[in-house]
N, C-alpha and C positions, 0 to 999 in steps of 0.2 A: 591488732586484728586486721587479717586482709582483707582487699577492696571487694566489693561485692559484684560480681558481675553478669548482676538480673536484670539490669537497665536496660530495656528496651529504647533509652536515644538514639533517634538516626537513623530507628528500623523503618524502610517503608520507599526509602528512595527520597530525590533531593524535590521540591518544587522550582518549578520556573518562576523569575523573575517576569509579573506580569508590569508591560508599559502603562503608562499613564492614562494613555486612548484605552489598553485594555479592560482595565480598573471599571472604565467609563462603559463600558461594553458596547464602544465603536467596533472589537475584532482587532483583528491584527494582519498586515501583507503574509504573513506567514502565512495564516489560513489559505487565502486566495491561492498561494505557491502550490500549496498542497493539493486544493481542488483543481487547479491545473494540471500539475503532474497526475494524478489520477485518473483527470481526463483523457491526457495522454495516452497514458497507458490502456484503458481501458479501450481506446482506440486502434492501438498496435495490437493488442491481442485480438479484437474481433480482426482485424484484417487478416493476422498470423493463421486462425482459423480458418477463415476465407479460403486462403490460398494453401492450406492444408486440406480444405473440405475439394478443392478443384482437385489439389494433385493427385489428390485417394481416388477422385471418381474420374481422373482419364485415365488412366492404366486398366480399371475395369471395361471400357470401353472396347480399348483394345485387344483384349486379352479373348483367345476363341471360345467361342460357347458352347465346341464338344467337347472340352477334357474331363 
């Protein structure tokens, strides 16, 4: 008879290995890396803005108000 292959083992993706601190739900440096970088970013992009919301509105400025 062939093997049957209904098993759903494995479906779902792998878990992480939590540390010991984690277990304990001290967290982990990972997190903070993450909230870091996020912050980061979320920084670069308001300024990206910024200096997109400037360049959009000097060109208006200068552009004549009869055409």
């Amino acid at each position: 008879m062939a093997k049957s292959r209904n098993s759903l083992l494995g479906v779902g993706g792998q878990r992480k290995k939590l540390s010991r601190a984690e277990q304990q739900g001290a967290g982990s440096a990972r997190e903070s890396d993450r909230k870091a970088a996020e912050d980061k970013k979320q920084e670069l992009v308001r300024k990206m803005r910024e200096r997109a919301a400037a360049a959009g509105a000097a060109p208006a400025q200068d552009a004549p108000a009869g055409s």
